[in-house]
C-alpha positions as CSV (number, residue, x, y, z in Angstrom):
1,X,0.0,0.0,0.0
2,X,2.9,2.3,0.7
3,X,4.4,1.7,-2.4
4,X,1.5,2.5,-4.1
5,X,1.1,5.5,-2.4
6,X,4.7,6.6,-3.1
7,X,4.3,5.9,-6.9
8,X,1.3,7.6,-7.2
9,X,3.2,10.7,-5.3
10,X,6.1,10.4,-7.5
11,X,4.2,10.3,-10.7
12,X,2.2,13.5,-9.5
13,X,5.8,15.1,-8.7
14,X,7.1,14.5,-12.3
15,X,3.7,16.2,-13.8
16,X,4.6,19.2,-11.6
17,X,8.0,19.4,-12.3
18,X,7.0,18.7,-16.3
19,X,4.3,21.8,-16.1
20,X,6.9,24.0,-14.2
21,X,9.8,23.8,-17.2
22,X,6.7,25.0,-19.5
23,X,5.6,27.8,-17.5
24,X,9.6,28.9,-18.0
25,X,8.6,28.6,-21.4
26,X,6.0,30.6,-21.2
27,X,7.3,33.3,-19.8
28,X,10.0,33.1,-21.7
29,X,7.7,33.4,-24.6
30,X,6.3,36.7,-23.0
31,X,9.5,38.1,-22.8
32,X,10.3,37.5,-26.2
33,X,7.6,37.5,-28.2
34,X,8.3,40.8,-30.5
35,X,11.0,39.3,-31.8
36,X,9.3,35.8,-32.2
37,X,6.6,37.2,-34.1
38,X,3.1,35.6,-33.7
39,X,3.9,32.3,-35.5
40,X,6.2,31.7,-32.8
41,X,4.4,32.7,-29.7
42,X,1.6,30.3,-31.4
43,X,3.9,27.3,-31.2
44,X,5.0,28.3,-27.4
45,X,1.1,28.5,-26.5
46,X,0.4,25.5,-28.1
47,X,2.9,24.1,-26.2
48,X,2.1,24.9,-23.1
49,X,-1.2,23.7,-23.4
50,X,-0.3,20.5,-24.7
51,X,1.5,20.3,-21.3
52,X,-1.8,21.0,-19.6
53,X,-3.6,18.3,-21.7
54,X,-0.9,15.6,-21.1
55,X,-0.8,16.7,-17.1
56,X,-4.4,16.3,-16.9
57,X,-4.6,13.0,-19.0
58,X,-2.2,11.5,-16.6
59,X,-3.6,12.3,-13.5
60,X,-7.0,11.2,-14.9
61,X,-5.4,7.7,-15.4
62,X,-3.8,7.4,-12.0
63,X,-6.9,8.7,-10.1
64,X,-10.0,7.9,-12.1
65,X,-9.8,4.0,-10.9
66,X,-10.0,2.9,-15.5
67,X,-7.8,0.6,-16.0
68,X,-7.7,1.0,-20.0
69,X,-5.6,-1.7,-22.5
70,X,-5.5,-2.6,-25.9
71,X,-3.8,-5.7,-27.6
72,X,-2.7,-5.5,-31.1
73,X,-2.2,-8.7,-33.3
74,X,-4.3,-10.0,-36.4
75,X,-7.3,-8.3,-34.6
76,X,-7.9,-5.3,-32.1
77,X,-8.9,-6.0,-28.4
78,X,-10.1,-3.5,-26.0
79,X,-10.4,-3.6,-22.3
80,X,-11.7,-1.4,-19.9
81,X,-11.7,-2.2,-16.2
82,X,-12.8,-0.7,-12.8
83,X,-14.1,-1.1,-9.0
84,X,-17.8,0.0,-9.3
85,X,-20.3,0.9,-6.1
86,X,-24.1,1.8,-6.3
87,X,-23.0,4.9,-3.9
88,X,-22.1,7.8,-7.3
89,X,-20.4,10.0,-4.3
90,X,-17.8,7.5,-3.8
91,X,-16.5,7.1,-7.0
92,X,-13.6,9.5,-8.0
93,X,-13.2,11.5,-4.7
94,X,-9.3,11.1,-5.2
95,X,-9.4,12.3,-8.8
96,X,-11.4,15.9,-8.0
97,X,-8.4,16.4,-5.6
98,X,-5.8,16.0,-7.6
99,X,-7.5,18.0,-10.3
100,X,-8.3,20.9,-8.2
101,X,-4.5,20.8,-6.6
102,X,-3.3,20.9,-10.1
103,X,-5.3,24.0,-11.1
104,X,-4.3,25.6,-8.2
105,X,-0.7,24.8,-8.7
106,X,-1.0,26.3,-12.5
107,X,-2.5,29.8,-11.2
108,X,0.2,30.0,-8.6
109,X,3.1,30.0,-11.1
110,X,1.5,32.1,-13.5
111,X,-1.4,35.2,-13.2
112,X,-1.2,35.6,-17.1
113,X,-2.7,32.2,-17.5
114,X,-6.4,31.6,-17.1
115,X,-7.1,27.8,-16.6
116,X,-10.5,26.4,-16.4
117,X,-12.0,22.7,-16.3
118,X,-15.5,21.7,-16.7
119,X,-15.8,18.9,-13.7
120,X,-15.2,15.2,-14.8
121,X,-18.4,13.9,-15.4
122,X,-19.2,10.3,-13.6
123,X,-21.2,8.7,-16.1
124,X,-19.0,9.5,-18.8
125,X,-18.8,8.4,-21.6
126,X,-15.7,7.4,-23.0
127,X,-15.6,7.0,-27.2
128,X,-13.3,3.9,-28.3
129,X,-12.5,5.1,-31.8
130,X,-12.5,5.2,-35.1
131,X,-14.9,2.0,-34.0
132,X,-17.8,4.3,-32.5
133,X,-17.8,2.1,-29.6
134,X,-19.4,4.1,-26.2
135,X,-18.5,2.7,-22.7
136,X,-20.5,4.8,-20.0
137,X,-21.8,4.2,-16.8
138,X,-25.6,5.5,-14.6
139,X,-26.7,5.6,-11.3
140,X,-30.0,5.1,-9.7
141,X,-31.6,4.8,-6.1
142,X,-29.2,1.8,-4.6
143,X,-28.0,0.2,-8.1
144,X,-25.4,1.4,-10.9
145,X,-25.2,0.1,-14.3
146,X,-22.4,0.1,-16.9
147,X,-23.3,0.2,-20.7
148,X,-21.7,-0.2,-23.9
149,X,-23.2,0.6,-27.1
150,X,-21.3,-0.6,-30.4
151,X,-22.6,1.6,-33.2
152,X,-22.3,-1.2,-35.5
153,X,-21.2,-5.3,-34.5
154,X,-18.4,-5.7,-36.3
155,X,-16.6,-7.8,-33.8
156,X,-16.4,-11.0,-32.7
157,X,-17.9,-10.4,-29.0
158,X,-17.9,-9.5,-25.4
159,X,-15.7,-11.1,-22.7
160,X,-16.7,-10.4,-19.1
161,X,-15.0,-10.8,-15.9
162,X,-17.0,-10.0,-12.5
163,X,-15.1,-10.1,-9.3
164,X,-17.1,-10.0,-6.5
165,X,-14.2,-9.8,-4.1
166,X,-15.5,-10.0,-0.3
167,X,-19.2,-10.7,-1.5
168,X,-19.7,-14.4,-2.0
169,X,-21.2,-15.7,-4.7
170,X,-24.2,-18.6,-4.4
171,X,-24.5,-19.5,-8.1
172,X,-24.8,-18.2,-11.9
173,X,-27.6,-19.0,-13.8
174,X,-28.5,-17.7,-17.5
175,X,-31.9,-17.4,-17.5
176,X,-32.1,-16.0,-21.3
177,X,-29.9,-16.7,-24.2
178,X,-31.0,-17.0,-27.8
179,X,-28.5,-19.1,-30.4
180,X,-26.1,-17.2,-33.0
181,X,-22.5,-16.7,-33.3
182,X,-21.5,-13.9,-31.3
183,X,-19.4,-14.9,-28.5
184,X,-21.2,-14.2,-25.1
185,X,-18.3,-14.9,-22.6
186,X,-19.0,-14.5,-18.6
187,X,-16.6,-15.0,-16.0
188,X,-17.5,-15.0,-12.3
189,X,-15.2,-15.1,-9.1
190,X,-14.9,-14.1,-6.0
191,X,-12.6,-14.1,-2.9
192,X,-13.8,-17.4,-2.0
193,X,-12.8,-19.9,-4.5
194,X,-15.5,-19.3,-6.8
195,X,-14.5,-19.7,-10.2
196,X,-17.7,-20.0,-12.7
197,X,-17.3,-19.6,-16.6
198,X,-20.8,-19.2,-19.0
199,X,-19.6,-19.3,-22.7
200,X,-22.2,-19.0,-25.7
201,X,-22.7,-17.9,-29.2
202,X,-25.6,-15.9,-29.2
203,X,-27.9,-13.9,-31.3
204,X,-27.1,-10.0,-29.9
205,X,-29.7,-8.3,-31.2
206,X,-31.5,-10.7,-28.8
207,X,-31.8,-10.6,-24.9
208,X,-29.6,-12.5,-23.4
209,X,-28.6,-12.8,-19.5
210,X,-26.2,-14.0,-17.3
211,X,-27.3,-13.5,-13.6
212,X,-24.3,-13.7,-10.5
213,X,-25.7,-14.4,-7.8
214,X,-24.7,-13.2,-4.4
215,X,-25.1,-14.9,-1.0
216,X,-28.2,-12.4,1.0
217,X,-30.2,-12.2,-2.2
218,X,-28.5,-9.0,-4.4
219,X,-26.9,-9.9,-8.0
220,X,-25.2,-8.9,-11.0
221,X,-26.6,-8.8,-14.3
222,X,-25.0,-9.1,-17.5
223,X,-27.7,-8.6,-20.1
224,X,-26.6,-8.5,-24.2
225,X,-29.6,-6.8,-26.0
226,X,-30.3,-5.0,-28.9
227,X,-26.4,-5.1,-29.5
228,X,-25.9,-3.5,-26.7
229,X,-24.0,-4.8,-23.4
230,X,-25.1,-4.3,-19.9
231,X,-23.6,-4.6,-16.0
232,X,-26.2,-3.9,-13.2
233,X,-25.4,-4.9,-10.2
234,X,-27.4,-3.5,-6.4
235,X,-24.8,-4.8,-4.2
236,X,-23.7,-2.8,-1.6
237,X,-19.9,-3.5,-2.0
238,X,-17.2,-2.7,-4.3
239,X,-17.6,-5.0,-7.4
240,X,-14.6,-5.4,-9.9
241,X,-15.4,-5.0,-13.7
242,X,-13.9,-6.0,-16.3
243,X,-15.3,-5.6,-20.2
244,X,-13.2,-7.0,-23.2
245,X,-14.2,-5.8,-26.6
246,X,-12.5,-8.5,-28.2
247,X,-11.8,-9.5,-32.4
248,X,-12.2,-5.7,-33.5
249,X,-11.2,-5.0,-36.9
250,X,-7.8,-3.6,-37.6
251,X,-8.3,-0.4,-39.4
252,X,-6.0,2.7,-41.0
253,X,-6.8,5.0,-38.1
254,X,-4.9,4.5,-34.4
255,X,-7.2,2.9,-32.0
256,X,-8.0,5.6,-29.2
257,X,-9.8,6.1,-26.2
258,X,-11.3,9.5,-26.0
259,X,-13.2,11.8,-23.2
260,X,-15.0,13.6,-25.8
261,X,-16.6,16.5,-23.9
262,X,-14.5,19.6,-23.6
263,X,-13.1,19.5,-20.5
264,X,-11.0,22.8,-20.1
265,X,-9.7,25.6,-21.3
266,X,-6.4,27.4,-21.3
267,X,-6.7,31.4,-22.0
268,X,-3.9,34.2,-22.3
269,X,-5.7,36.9,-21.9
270,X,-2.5,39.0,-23.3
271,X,-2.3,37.1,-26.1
272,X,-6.2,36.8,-26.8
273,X,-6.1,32.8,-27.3
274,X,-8.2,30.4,-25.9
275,X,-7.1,26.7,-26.2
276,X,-10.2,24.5,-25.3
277,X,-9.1,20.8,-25.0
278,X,-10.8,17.4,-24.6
279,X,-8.9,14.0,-23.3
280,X,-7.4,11.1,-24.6
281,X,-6.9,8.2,-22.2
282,X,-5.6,5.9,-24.7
């Protein structure tokens, strides 16, 4: 735990020390910028507010709890992972904090800059591109749910892992699954032993479930429908989740995993630029 606590430290240290060196630019740039000319003091701000993006991208990954990887080989697989709780509050208190210490650390080292981010919002979503894939996530009164919506199926299916962790589970059923050949893969475990894998081909477009469930009567549901996949689950404790994407088509464009709503904005008010900026996590 310490060492964990002493990475996470360190890596916040480096995005400070890396934002410091480009305020030096900046205000180098200030000093400089007649003889520059405004193609140069263009660069410098873009600069500097590339160094804003990548700060704020990297703390986002440390704090945000989203474990995000992608495999590359004949086919593309995508993976997105994280603890979820039916309680919204308790998700990414860590993450406002280190946001709000990093915008205070920016206006500390520099009154000419203006810096402004629109809060991180919970339910997302995140954009898995150029495949128009959306991963987001909802609350309601004692249950969340997380949701991903392909635009088109042009994979080769869904692999699940639930982990339970300290709740036990009492069984996995599938109480609705309708033939085809989409790979419908569900993987249950828990703290205790369990170890329970459902594997299908179904028909997506059709409701099919897989229900976990949990010793004192709550569950999780993983429910493929209208080519859309769903994780609901109203237990009271921390559940691990973890969605594969898997047999995506390799395509011209990068894979990426993208915030997509603009989430701040960098001003010099001297300068009359405003940089607005969205994030990529991937």
């Amino acid at each position: 735990m310490k060492k964990g606590y002493l990475l996470t430290l360190g890596t916040f240290m480096v995005l400070i020390i890396v934002f410091s060196l480009a305020i030096s630019l900046n205000r180098s740039v200030e000093m400089s910028k007649d003889r520059l000319g405004i193609i140069g003091i263009s660069d410098r701000v873009f600069d500097l507010s590339s160094s804003v993006e990548n700060g704020l991208e990297d703390i986002i990954k440390i704090y945000s709890g989203l474990d995000i990887a992608i495999e590359k080989n004949n086919k593309i697989n995508v993976s997105i992972t994280e603890d979820i709780s039916r309680v919204k509050d308790d998700w990414g208190i860590s993450l406002d904090e280190k946001i709000t210490e990093f915008k205070n650390f920016i206006s500390t080292q520099d009154k000419n800059i203006e810096f402004v981010t629109v809060s991180f919002d919970k339910e997302l979503p995140l954009e898995i591109m150029p495949y128009n894939i959306t991963y987001s996530r909802s609350w309601a009164t004692g249950q969340v749910t997380l949701k991903v919506i392909p635009k088109t199926i042009n994979f080769d299916g869904f692999e699940i892992l639930i982990n339970t962790n300290q709740e036990r589970i009492s069984q996995v059923n599938v109480p609705s699954l309708n033939p085809g050949s989409f790979k419908f893969i569900v993987k249950a475990v828990d703290n205790f032993g369990t170890n329970i894998v459902k594997e299908n081909n179904i028909d997506p477009e059709k409701t099919n479930q897989v229900h976990v469930n949990l010793v004192g009567g709550n569950q999780v549901k993983v429910t493929v429908k209208d080519n859309e996949l769903e994780v609901w689950t109203n237990s009271p404790e921390t559940i691990t989740s973890s969605i594969k994407i898997f047999g995506l088509p390799s395509l011209d464009n990068e894979v990426a995993i993208v915030y997509p709503k603009i989430f701040y904005n960098v001003t010099f008010p001297a300068l009359k630029i405003v940089k607005l900026g969205d994030i990529q996590l991937m």
